[in-house]
N, C-alpha and C positions, 0 to 999 in steps of 0.2 A: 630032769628038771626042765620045766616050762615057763616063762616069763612071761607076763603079761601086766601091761604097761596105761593105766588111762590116763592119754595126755588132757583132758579135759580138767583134770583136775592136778595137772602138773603147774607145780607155784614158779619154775626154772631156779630152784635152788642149788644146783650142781653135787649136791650130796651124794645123787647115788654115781655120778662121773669119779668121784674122789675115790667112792671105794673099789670101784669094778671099772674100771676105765675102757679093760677090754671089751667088757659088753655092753656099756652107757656112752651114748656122748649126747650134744646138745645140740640142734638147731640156731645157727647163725642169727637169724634172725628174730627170735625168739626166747632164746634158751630151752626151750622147752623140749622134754627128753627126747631122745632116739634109742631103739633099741639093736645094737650092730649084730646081736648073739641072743636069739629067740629059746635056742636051745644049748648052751654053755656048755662043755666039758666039766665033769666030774669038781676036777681038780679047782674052780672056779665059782665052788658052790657058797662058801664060806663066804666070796667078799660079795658074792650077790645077795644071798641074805642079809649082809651089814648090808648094802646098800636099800633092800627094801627096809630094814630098821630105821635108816637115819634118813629118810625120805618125810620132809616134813607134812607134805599131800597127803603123804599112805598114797601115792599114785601106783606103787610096786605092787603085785602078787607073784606068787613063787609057789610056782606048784609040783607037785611031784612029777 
C-alpha cells in the first residue's frame, strides 16, 4: 500500500490523525496533514483506509 496525500486541498480537519495516528499527523502551523508512513505496514491498512474515508478533502488516496 502506497499513500498519497494532496495537501493542497487539505481542509486540516484531523480525521485522518484520529484514525491512523501512526501514519497522519499535522503541521503546527497549519494543521494541514503530514504524512510520517508513506508506505505502512500491512497491519495498518484498515485504519488508513478509514482515514482516507473520513477525510472531508478526499485529500487521501490509497493505493495498492
Amino acid at each position: 500500500m502506497r499513500i498519497e496525500v494532496d495537501v493542497e486541498a487539505c481542509v486540516s480537519g484531523g480525521q485522518c490523525v484520529l484514525a491512523a495516528p501512526e501514519v497522519f499527523d499535522q503541521r503546527e502551523e497549519d494543521g494541514v496533514v503530514v504524512v510520517l508512513d508513506a508506505t505502512p505496514p500491512d497491519g495498518l491498512a484498515e485504519a488508513v483506509r478509514e482515514a482516507a474515508v473520513r477525510c472531508p478533502a478526499r485529500a487521501i488516496r490509497v493505493r495498492p
